[in-house]
N, C-alpha and C positions, 0 to 999 in steps of 0.2 A: 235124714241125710247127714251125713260125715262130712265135716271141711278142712281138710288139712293145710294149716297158713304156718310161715314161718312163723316161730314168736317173735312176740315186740307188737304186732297190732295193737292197738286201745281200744279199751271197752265200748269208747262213738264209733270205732269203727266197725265193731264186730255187733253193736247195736242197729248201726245203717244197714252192714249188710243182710241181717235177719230181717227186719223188716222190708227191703228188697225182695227176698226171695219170699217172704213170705205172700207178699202184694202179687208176686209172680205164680204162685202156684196157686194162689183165691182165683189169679185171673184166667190162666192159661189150662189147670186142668181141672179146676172146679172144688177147688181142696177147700175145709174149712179151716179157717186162719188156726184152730186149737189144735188142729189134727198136725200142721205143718210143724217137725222137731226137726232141728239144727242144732248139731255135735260140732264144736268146734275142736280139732286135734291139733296141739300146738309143738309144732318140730324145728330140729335146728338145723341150720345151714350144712352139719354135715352128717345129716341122717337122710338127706333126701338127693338122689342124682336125676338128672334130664338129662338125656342123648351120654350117659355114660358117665357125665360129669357133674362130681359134687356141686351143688349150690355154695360152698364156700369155696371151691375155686371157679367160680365163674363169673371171667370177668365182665360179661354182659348184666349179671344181675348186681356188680359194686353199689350200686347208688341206692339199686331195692335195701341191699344189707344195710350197708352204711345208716341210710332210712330208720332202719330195724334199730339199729342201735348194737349191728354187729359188726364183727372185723371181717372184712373180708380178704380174700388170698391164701385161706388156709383153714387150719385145726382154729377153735377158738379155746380150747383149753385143756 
């Protein structure tokens, strides 16, 4: 499986979420924990749109950026 997260995550985080999904797919469709790969794809605020609009102008997701450790309102560079 591919996950595409903005960057800026941390390694606990993308530690926790493997292990999640991995606990998930032992339980739900009987997968062996070695068989379960997690691709993490790391993209930025203005490589990716929802409903037309860029992640770096979206001001619903400011606080996720900010978060990130990005500018949001526009281009970052």
């Amino acid at each position: 499986m591919t996950v595409q997260l903005l960057s800026g995550r941390t390694v606990e985080h993308k530690r926790a979420f493997a292990v999640a999904v991995t606990e998930a797919a032992v339980t739900e469709l009987g997968a062996r924990p070695g068989d379960v790969r997690i691709a993490f794809e790391h993209i930025e605020p203005d490589d990716v749109a929802n409903g037309g609009v860029l992640a770096s102008d979206d001001s619903s997701r400011s606080a996720v950026l900010s978060g990130l450790g990005h500018v949001a309102g526009g281009s970052l560079g």
